[in-house]
MARMILO-992166 format. One record per atom (N, C-alpha, C, O): x, y, z. Coordinates in steps of 0.1 Angstrom, whole numbers, plus 5000, padded with zeros to 4 digits. Layout:
REM MARMILO-992166
XYZ;...
This chain:
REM MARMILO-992166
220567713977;220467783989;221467893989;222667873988;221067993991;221668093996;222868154010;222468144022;223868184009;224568194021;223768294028;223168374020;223468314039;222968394046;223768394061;224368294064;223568504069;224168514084;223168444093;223368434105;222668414090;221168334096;221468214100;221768144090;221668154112;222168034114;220667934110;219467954112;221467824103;220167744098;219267664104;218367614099;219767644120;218867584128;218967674140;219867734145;216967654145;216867724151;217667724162;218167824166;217767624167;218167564183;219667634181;220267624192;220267674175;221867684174;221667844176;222767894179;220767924175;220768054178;220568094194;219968014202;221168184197;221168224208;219768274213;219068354208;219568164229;218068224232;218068364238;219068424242;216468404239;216168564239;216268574254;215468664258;216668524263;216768514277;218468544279;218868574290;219268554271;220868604272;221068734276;220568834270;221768724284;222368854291;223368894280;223968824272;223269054282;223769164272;225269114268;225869074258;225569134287;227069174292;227668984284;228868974280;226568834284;227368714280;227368784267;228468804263;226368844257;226468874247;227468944235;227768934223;227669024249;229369114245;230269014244;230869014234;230668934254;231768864257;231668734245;232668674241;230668704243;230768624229;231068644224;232268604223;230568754211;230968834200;231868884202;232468874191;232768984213;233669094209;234769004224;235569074230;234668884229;235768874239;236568974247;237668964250;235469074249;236169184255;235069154277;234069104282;236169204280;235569194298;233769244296;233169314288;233669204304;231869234305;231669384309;232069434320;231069454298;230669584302;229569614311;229269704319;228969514308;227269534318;228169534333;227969624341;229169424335;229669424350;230169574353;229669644362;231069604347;231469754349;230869844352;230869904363;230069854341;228669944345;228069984358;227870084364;227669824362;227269824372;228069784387;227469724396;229669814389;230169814399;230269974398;229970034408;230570024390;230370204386;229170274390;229170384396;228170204388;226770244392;226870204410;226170254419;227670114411;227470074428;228670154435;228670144447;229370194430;230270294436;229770434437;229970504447;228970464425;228370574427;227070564436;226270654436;226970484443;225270494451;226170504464;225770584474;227670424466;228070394481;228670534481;228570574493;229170614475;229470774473;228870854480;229070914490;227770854471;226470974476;225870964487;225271054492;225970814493;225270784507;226270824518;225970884528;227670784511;228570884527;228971014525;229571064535;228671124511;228571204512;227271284516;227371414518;226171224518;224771264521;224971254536;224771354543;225471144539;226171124556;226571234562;225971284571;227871274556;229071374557;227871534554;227971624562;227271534547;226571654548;225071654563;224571764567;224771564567;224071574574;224771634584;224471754588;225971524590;226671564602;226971674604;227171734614;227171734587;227871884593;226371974593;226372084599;225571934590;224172014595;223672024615;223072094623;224571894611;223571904633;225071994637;224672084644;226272014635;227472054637;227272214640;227272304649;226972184626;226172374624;225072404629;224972524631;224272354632;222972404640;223172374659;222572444667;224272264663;224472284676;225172454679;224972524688;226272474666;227072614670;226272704667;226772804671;225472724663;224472804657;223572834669;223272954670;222772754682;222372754692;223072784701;222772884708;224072714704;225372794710;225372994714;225273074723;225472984700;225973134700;224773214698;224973324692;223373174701;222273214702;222373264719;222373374725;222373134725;222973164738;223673274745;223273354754;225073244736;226073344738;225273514738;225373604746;224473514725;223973654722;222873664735;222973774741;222273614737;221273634753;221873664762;221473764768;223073584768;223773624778;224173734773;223773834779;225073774761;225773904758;224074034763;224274074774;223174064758;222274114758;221874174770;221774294773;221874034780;221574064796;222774164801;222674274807;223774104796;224674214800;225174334799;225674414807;224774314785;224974474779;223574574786;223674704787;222674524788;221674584797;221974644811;221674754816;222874514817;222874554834;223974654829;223674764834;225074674823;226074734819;225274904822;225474984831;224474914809;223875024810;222875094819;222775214819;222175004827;222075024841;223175084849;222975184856;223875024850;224775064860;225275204856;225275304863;225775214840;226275354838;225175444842;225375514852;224075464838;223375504844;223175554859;222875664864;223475454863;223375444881;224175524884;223875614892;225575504878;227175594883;227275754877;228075844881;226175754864;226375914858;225375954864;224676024856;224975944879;224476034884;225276154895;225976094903;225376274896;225876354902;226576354916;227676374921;225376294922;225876274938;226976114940;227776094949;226676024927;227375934931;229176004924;230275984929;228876074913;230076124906;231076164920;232076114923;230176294927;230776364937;230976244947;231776304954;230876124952;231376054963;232575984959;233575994965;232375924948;233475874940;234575964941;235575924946;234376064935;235776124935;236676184952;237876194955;235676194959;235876214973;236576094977;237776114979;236175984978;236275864981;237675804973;238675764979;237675804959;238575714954;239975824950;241175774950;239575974946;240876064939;241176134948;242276194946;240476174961;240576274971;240576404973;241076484980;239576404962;238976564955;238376564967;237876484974;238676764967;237776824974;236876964966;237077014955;235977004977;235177134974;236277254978;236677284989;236677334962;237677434973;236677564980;235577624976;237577584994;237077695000;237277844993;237777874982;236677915001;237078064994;238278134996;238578244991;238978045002;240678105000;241078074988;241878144982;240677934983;241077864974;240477964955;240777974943;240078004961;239178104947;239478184942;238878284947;239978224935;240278344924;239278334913;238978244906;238778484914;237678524906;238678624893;239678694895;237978594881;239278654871;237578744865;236478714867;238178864858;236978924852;238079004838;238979074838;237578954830;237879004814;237779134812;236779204814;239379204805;239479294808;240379404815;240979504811;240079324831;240679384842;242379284844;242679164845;243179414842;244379334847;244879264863;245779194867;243779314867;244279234884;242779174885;241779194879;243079064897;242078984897;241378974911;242278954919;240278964917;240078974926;239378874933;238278824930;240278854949;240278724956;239378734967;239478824975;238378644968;237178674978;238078634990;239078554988;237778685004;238778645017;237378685026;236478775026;237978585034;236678525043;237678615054;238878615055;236378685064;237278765078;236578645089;235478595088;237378625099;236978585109;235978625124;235478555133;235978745119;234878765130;233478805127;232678835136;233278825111;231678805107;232078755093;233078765087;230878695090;231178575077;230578665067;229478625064;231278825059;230678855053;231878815042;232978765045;231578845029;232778845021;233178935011;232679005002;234378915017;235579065011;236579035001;237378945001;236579154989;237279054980;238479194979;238179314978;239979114979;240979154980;241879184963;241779104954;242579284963;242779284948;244279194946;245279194954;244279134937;245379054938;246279084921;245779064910;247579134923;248079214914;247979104902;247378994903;248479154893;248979084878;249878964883;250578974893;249778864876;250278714870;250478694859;250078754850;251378554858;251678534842;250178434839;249478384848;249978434827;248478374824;248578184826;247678104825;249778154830;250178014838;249977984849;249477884851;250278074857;250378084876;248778094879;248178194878;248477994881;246578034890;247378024901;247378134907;248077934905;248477864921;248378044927;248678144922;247677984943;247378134954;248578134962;248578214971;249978014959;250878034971;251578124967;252678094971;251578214961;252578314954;252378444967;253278514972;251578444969;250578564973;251478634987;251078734993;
């Protein structure tokens, strides 16, 4: 008879129902790799489910701020509307002229207040209102320095 690796009865062979991981640990007495494996494989499934977690949460996170500031831009919108309304409203002429009456204390100057300048001419001439018919007369008013408008000089 021949030496062979063949165990010579059958019953003394290992049945086909043996797990890998006893099979390693028979032959090579090393820790069970199949267990490894699969605590690695179960670490990686409990991973991905709290990182799939962790990604959802920040989806509803981001789509609450995201509605938010949808919001924000509507109200911003309405406003920037009435905004321009209103300028509107106020860059009209007659409201300009009350405003400034009202808040700076501007006035319309009279015709004392006027000096008429004409290019050219070295003196300048001042319209003057007479009191006993409203026609208007304009008075020559000598040379000035090109600083001095002011009429209290006069």
């Amino acid at each position: 008879m021949a030496i062979s690796d063949k165990p010579a009865n059958r019953r003394t062979a290992a049945p086909y129902n043996t797990d890998i991981g006893e099979l390693f640990v028979r032959r090579f007495n090393v820790v069970s790799i199949y267990v490894v494996v699969l605590l690695l494989l179960a670490a990686a499934i409990v991973w991905s489910g709290i990182k799939t977690a962790e990604a959802v949460q920040q989806y509803h996170q981001d789509y609450k701020t995201l509605q938010d500031m949808k919001k924000q831009e509507r109200k911003l919108q309405i406003e920037h509307q009435r905004l321009l309304i209103e300028q509107q409203t106020f860059s009209a002429t007659p409201q300009i002229a009350s405003r400034a009456v009202a808040e700076l204390g501007m006035y319309s100057p009279t015709l004392k207040d006027k000096l008429i300048i004409q290019p050219g001419v070295a003196t300048a001439l001042a319209p003057v209102v007479s009191d006993d018919d409203d026609e208007l007369d304009l008075d020559v008013v000598g040379p000035r320095a090109s600083t001095d408008i002011s009429l209290k000089n006069r």
